[in-house]
C-alpha positions in Angstrom: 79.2 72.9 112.6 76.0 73.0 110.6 72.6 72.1 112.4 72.2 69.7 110.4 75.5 68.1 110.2 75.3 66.9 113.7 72.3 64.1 113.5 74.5 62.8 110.5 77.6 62.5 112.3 75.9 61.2 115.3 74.1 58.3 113.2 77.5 57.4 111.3 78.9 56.0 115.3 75.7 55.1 117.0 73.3 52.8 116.1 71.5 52.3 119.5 67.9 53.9 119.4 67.9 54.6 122.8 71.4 56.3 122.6 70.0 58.7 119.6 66.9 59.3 121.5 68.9 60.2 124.6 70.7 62.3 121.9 68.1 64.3 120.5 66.8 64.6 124.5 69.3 66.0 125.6 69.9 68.4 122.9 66.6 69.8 123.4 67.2 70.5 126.8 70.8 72.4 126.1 69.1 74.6 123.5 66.1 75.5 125.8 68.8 76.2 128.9 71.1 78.1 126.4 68.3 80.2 125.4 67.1 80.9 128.7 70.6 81.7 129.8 71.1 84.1 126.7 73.8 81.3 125.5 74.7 80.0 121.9 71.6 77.9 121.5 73.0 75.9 118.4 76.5 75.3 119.6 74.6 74.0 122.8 72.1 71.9 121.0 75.0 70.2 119.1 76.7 69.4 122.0 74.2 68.0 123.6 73.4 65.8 120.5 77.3 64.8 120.0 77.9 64.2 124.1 77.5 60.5 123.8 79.0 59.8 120.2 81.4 57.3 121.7 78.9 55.5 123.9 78.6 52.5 121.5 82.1 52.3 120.4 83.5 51.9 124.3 81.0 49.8 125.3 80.4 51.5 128.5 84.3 51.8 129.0 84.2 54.8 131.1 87.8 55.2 131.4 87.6 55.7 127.5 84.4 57.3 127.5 84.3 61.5 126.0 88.2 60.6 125.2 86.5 58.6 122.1 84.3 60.9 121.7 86.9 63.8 121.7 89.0 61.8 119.1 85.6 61.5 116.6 84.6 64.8 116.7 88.1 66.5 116.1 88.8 63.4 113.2 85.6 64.8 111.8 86.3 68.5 111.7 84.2 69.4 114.8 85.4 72.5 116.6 87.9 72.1 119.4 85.1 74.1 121.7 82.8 71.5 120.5 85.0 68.4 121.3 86.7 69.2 124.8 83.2 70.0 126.3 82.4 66.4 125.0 85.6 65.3 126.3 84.9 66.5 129.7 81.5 65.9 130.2 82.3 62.2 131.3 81.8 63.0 135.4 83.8 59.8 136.2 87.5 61.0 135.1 86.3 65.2 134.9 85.0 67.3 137.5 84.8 70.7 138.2 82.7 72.2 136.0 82.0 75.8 136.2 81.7 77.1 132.7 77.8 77.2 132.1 77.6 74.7 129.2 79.3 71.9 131.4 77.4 72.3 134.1 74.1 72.4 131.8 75.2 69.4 130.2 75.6 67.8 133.4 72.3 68.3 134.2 70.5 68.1 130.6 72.3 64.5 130.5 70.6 63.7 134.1 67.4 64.8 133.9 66.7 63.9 130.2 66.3 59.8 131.6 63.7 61.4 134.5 61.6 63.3 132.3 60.9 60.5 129.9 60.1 58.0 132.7 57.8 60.8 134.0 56.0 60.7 130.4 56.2 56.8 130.0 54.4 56.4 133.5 51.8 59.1 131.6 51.3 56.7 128.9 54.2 58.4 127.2 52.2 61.9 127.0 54.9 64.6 127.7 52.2 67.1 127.7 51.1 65.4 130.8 54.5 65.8 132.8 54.9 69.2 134.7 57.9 70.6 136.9 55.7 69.7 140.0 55.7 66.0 138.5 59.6 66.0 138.0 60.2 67.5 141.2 57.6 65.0 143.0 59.8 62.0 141.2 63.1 63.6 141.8 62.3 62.9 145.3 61.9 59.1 144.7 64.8 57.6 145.0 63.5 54.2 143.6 62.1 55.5 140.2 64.7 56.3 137.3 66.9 54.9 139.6 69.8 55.2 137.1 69.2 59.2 137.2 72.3 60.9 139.1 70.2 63.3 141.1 73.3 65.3 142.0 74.2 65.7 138.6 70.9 67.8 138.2 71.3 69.9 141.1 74.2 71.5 139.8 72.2 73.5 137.4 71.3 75.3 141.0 73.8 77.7 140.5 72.6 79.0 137.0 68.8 78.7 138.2 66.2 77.1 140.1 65.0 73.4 139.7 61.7 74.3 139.0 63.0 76.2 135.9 65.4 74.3 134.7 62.3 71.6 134.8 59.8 73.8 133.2 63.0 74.4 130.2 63.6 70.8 130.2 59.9 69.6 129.4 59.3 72.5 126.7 62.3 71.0 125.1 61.1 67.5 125.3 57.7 68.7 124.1 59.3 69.8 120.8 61.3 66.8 120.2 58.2 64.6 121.1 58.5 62.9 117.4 62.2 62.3 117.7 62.1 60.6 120.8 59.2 58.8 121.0 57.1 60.5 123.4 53.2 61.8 122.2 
């Protein structure tokens, strides 16, 4: 898959700005992680683009939830790689992720949702949001409450927290206009 295929396809099944910007968040992240890791930075980024691409259609169906999005992806000629990793990525009915693109989607999927609530608090400047800010709000239960803390720490494995921070913002910082942040 093309680059720029995948914002198509993604915009053809979900119409929810805050699902496309979660999108294009988490993408960033899987590219930056993929790079630092020496990884397929495109096949990455598209994944982390496509992860959600049933989110709308099962309405928060989580039993149905990846399966959808398996189904989309392989009806749209997406590559089997492409489509089980979105498949799986749904915590709630997979587990056990040790290949390093499930476990960095994982976390990209996590701590996409802290990050921006770390730049909104910042008057939406992600050039104001550093790892020691993520880590500092990581530690606060009550803010981005929806975050799955756990989720994020299994990026441990691959590399520190303050790393995988530091990768996360830079790929935030050059997605600013996509997703809203200044």
């Amino acid at each position: 898959m093309e680059r720029d295929e995948a914002p198509a396809l993604l915009r053809r099944y979900v119409t929810s700005p805050s699902h496309i910007t979660h999108s294009h968040a988490t993408a960033a992240i899987m590219r930056k992680v993929a790079e630092h890791l020496g990884e397929d930075a495109l096949t990455w980024e598209v994944i982390g683009l496509l992860h959600d691409i049933d989110y709308d259609i099962v309405g928060g169906d989580m039993e149905r939830h990846g399966v959808e999005g398996y189904r989309i992806l392989i009806e749209n000629g997406v590559p089997e790689e492409i489509a089980d990793i979105v498949r799986r990525h749904n915590h709630m009915l997979f587990g056990d992720y040790v290949r390093p693109v499930e476990v960095a989607l994982q976390a990209a999927d996590s701590v996409s949702g802290l990050i921006v609530a770390c730049a909104l608090v910042k008057g939406g400047a992600i050039d104001e949001v550093t790892p020691r800010t993520v880590k500092k709000k990581f530690k606060e239960r009550s803010f981005a409450a929806g975050c799955e803390r756990e989720r994020i720490r299994m990026i441990e494995p691959l590399m520190d927290l303050e790393t995988f921070y530091r990768l996360a913002i830079e790929g935030l910082k050059e997605v600013r206009g996509d997703i809203g942040l200044g």
